[in-house]
N, C-alpha and C positions, 0 to 999 in steps of 0.2 A: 504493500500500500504506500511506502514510502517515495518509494522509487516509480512507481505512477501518477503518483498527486506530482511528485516532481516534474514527470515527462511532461501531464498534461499543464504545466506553469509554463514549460517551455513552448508549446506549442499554441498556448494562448497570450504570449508575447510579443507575436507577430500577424499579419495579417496576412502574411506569404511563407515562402517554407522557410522553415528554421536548416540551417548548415546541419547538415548530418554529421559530421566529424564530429561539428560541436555537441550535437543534442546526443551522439554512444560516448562520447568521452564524460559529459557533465551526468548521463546516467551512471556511468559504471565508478565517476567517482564520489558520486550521492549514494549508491549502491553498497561500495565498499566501506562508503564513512559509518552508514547504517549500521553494517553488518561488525565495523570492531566497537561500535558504543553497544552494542547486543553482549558481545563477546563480553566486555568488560563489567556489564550488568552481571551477568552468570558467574564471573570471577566475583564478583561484589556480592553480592546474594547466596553464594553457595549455601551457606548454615541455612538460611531459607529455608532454599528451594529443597534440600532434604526432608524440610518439617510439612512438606503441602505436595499432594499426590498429583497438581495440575505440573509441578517442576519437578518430581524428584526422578526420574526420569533421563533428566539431561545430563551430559556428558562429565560433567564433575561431582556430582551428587552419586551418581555410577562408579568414580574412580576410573573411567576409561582418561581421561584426561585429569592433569594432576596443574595446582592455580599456575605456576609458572609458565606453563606448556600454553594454557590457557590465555594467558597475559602476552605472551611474546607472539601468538595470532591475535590477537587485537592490535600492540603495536604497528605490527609489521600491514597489516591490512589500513588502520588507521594513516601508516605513511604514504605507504603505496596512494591511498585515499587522495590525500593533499599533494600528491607530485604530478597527479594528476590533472589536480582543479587547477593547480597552479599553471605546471607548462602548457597544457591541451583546452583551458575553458576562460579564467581569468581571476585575479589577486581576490577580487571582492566575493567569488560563489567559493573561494577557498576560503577564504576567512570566517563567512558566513556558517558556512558547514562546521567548519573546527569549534565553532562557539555552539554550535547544535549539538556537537557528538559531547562537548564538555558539559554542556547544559541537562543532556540528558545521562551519558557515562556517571559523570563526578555529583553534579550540584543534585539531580532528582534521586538519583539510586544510592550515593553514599548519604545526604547529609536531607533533604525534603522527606524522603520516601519515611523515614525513621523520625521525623521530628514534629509532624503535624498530619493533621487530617485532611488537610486542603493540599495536601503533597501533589496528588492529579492535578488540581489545578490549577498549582504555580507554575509544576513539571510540563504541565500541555503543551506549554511554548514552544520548546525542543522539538516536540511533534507537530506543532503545527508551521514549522519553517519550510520541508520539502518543497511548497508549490512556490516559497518564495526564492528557494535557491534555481528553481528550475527556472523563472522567470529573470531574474538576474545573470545566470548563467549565458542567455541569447543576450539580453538587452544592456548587460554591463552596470544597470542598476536597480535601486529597491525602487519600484514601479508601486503606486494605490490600490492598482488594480489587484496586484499581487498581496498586499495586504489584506484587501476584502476575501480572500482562498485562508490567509491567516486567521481571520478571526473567524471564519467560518470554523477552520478544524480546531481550534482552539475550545469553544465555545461547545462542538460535537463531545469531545475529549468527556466532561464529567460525567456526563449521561451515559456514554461507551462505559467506561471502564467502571462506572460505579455499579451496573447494573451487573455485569464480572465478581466486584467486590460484594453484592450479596450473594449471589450465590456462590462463594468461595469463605464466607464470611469467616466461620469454624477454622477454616485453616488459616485465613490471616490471625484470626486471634490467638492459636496457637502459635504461629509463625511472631509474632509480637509486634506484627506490622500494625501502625493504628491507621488504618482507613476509617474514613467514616461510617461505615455500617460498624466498626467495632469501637468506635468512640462514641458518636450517638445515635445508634441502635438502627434498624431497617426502617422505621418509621420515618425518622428523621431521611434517611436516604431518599426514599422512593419520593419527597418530598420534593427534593433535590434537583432528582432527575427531571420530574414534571416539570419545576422553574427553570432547570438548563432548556430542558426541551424547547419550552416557548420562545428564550433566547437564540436559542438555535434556530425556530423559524422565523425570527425575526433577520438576525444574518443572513440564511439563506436566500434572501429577498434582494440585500442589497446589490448583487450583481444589476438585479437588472431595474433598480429605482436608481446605480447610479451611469446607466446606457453601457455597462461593458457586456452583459447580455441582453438577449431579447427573449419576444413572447414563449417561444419555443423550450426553453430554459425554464422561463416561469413556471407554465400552462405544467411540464415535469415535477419542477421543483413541490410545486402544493399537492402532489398528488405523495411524494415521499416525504412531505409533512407532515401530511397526514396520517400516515403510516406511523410515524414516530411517536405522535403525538397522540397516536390507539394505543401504543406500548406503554406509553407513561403516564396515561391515566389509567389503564389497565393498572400498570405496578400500584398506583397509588390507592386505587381503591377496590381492586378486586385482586388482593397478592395470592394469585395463586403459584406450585410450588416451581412449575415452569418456566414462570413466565419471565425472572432475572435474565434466563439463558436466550431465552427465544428476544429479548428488546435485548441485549449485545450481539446477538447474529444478524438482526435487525439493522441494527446502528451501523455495521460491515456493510452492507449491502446498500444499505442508504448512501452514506461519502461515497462509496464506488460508483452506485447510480448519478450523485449530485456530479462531481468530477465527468462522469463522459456524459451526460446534458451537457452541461460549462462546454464540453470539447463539440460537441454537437452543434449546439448555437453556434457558437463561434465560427465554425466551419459555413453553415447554413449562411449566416451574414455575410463570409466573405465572396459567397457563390451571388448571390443577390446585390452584393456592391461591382461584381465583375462587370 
């Protein structure tokens, strides 16, 4: 999901075709920045993810892999990452990336994830930079437009994950993560999710109240608001034992829908401005 919210920032930075050199080099090194702030979550979480049956599983938790072994593939991916952005894309979608992989690596996983409740929602940022590195990566800068893809997946981010976090709740509490369903109870949560939610349709709107989409986008977009907005009033007042799982599968499907609409339009408008 990273690395497509990115391509499609790339391809909505322009009105003609984005440089292919540019658009597999700036993938593969958003791709790979992705993949060593992952690495290094799994190095950072290990005692974790032993205590919660959704990670214990992965490769260090297993002992197939030992932290060091672990750490020197994140390094070496995280380098490889930036020599990338650097020589093949440009100084700024490298810069940008390295403050996302530290943002989410270092500041959400060692020191947010473990000190507050609202950890998801300081941490979102880091996830919600791909469409902006992908759109800086063509255009050489932070574009408005690219920001409205920010605060869209920003804004997605609490509702996603939190709806994860009930139904994981036992194990974070176990795990001694304080998420919100284990600091103020499922109540408080599914609360939560319903006000991201509406925030969320709210955002989603802005593309095309501010002309960088059109009807086509729209006329999509309410129809997977709707959608969202069944699941989290659903959680909130009919919790049944399902339905945590089924509104974060949701929530997948929804950014992935929202993202190729956004690619959709965009395309439709440049066909009709030809």
């Amino acid at each position: 999901m990273i690395v497509f919210t990115a391509m499609v920032g790339m391809l909505l930075s322009t009105p003609g075709l984005v440089p292919l050199d540019t658009f597999l080099f700036a993938s593969l090194g958003i791709g790979l920045a992705a993949a060593s702030a992952a690495a290094i979550n799994h190095v950072l979480d290990r005692r974790i993810d032993e205590r919660m049956s959704r990670t214990r599983r992965r490769p260090l938790p297993q002992g197939i892999l030992n932290e060091k072994q672990a750490l020197s593939f994140a390094m070496m991916l995280g380098l490889i990452a930036m020599l990338v952005l650097v020589y093949f894309v440009n100084p700024l979608t490298a810069l940008l990336t390295f403050c996302s992989l530290i943002g989410y690596a270092v500041i959400y996983t060692a020191f947010l994830k473990h000190a507050t409740p609202q950890n998801i929602v300081i941490g979102g940022a880091a996830g919600a930079a791909p469409p902006v590195l992908g759109w800086t990566a063509i255009s050489g800068q932070i574009d408005p437009h690219a920001l409205l893809l920010f605060v869209i997946i920003f804004t997605w981010t609490p509702p996603h994950f939190w709806a994860l976090a009930i139904s994981r709740r036992k194990e974070y509490m176990n795990a001694g993560v304080p998420m919100l369903p284990v600091t103020h109870g499922e109540a408080f949560t599914r609360l939560h999710i319903l006000l991201y939610t509406l925030l969320l349709v709210i955002a989603s709107v802005l593309p095309y109240l501010t002309g960088m989409s059109g009807a086509v986008y729209l006329a999509g977009v309410l129809v997977l608001d709707a959608g969202f907005l069944y699941y989290a009033v659903a959680l909130k007042f009919w919790p049944r034992t399902e339905l945590p799982m089924q509104t974060f599968a949701y929530s997948i499907t929804y950014l992935m829908g929202l993202f190729l609409l956004l690619l959709g339009d965009h395309y439709i408008q440049v066909l009709l401005q030809a």
